[in-house]
C-alpha positions in Angstrom: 50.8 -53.3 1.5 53.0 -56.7 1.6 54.3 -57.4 -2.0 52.5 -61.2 -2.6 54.8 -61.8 -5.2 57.9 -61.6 -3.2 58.5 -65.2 -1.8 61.9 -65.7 0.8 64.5 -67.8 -0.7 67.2 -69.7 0.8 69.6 -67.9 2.7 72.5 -66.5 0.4 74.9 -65.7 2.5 77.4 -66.4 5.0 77.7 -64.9 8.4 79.9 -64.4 11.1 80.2 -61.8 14.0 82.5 -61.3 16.7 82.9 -58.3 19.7 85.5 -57.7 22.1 86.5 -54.7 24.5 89.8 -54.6 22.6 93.3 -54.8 24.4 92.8 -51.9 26.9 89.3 -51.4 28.1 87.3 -53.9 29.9 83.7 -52.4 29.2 82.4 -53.7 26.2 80.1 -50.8 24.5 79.8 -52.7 20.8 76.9 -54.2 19.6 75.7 -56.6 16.7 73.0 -57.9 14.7 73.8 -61.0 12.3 70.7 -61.8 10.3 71.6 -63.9 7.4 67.6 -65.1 7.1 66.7 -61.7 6.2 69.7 -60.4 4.4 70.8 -57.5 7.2 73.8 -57.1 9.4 74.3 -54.1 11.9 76.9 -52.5 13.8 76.2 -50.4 17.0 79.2 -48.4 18.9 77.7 -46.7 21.7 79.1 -43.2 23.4 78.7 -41.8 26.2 80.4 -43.5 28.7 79.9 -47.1 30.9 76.3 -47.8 31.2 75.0 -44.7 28.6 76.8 -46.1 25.3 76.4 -50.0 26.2 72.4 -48.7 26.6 72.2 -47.2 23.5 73.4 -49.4 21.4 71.9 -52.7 22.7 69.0 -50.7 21.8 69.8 -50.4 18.5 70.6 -54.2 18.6 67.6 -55.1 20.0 65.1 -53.4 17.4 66.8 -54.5 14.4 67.3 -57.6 15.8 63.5 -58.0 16.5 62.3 -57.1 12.7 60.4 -60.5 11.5 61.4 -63.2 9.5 59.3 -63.2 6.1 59.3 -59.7 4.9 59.8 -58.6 1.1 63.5 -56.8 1.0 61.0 -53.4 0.8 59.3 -53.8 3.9 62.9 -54.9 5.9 64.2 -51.1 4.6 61.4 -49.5 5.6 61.5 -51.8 9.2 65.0 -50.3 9.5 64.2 -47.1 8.9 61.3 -46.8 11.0 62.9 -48.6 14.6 65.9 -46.6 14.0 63.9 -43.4 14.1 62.1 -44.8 17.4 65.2 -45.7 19.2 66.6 -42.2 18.4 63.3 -40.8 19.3 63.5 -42.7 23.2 67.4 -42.5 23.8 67.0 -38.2 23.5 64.2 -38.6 25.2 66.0 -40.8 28.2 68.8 -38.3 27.6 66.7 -35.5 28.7 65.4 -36.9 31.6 69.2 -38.1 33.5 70.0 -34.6 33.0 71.5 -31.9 30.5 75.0 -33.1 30.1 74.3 -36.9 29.7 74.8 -38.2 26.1 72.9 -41.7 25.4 74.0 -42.5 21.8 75.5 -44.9 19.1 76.6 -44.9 15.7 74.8 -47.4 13.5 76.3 -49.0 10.1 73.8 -51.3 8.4 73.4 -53.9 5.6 71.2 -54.9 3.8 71.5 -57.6 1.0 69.0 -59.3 -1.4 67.5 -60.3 -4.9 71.0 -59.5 -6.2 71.3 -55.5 -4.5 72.8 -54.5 -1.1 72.2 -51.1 0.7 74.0 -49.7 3.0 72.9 -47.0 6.0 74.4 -45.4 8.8 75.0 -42.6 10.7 77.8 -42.2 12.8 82.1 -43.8 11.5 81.1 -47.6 12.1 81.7 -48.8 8.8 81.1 -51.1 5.7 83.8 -52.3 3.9 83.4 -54.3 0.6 85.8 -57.3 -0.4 85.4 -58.0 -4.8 88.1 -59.3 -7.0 90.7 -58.7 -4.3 90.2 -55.1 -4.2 88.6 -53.1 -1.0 86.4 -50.7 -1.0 84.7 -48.1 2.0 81.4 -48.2 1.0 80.5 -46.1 3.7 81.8 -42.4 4.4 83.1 -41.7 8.2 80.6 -38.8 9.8 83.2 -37.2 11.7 84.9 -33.9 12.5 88.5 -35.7 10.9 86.5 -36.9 7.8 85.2 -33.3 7.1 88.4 -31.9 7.6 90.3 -34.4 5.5 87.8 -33.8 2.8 88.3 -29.8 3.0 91.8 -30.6 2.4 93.0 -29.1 5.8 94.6 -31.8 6.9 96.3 -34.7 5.8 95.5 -39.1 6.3 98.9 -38.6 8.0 97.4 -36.1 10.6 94.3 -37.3 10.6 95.5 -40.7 12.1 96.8 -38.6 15.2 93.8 -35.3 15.3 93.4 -34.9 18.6 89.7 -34.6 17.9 89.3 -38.0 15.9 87.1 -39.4 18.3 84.5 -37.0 17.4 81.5 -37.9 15.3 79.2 -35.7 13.2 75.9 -37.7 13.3 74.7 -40.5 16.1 71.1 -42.4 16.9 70.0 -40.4 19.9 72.3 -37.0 19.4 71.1 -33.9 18.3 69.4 -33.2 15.6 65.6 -34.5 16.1 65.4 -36.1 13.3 67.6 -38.9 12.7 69.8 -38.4 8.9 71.4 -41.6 8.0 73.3 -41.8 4.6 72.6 -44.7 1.7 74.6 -46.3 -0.6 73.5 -49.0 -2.7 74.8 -51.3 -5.5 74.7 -55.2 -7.0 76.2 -57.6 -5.3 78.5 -60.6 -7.0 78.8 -64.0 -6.0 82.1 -64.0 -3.8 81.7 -61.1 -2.9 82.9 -60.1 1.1 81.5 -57.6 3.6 82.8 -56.3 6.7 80.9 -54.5 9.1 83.3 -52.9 12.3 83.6 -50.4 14.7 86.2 -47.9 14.6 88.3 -49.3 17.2 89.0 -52.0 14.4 89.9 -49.6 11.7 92.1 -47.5 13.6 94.0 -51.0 15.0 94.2 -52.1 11.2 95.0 -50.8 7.8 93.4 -51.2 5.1 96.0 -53.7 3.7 95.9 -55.6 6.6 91.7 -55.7 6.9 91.4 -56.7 2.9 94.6 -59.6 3.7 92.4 -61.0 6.6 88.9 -60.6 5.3 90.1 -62.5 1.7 91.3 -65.6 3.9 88.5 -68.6 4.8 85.2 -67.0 4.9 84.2 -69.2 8.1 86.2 -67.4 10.7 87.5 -64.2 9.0 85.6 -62.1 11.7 88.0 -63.6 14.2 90.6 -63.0 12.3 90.2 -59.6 12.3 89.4 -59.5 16.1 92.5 -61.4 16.8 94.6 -59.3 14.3 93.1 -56.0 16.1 93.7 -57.3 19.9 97.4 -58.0 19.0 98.1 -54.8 17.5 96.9 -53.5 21.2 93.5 -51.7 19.8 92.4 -49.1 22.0 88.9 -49.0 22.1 86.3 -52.1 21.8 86.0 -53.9 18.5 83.6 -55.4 16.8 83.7 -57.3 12.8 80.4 -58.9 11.2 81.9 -60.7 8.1 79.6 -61.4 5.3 80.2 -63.6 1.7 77.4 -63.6 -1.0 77.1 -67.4 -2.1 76.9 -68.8 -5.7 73.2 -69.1 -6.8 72.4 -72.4 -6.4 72.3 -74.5 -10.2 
């Protein structure tokens, strides 16, 4: 049932987003979605290989992409939710048919912002960083085989930056299980408050002092920034940075 007294408001926010296939590869396998008219921002890093993980996540681009303007911030969750679920639905099922041993997946990190909250969902170590009062926060949590080690204690950030396993992720849209399990934060946003979206070939190119130094400069172009910053420290894998600033309520 569409909420009548829910009416869309100006856009809020500022947007930018930026993807490259970093300093070694030359297959690009990111993908983005930069919605500032409905509040929602995405993050797509597909695996399994040239032509399987540039599939999956343009799929994932494509149906949040396609959610209509003009929905209550209730219905865009559910919207998310719901072609998230499809898309890991048809890449298994696409999967299945190439053959046993081909993967067609993505990790997904998505954000939503309106009426003053922001939620965040994703499956997958694409992440969401947030940017208030000059300190940085990882609003999301990595689902990876180094994150659950890390958090066991059996291994150190020191270690971790080297596993040899730290490309391996714990939950993706179109991987096993059936049912797709994607995490949620939530919160209130602030006026002046920053997002960043990326892939991990970004975070493992930058530090965390170096992402927070580049995402507090001029909101306008801080995604390429970062994608400049990332690219000259050699990054490895593609990279990809959505940048996102709450605006002042207008007087």
């Amino acid at each position: 049932m569409v909420d009548e007294t829910w009416r869309p408001t100006r856009p809020a926010f500022q947007s930018r987003a930026v993807t490259h296939a970093g300093a070694v590869r030359t297959h690009n396998e990111d993908a983005f979605v930069d919605r500032p008219d409905l509040g929602l921002w995405a993050v797509a890093d597909g695996a399994g290989g040239h032509e399987s993980g540039e599939v999956a996540s343009a799929a994932v681009a494509e149906a949040l992409g396609g959610i209509p303007p003009g929905l209550a911030p209730v219905q865009v969750l559910q919207e998310v939710r719901t072609r998230l679920a499809a898309t890991h639905n048809s890449l298994m099922e696409q999967s299945a048919r190439r053959g046993p041993k081909v993967l067609m997946a993505t990790t997904v990190v998505v954000l939503l912002a309106q009426q003053g909250h922001f939620a965040c969902l994703w499956a997958g170590d694409s992440r969401v960083y947030l940017l208030r009062d000059g300190v940085l926060t990882q609003v999301s949590r990595d689902h990876s085989v180094v994150e659950d080690l890390l958090e066991a204690g059996a291994i150190t950030a020191e270690q971790a930056v080297r596993h040899p396993q730290a490309n391996i992720i714990t939950r993706a849209v179109g991987a096993a299980p059936e049912m797709l399990d994607l995490d949620k934060r939530s919160g209130s946003l602030k006026a002046g408050d920053r997002f960043l979206l990326c892939s991990d070939g970004l975070c493992k190119a930058l530090d965390d002092a170096r992402i927070a130094e580049l995402l507090a400069g001029n909101p306008e172009d801080g995604a390429d920034r970062l994608i400049a910053a990332a690219l000259l420290a050699r990054a490895t894998d593609n990279v990809t940075a959505v940048t996102v600033r709450v605006l002042p309520a207008a007087g």
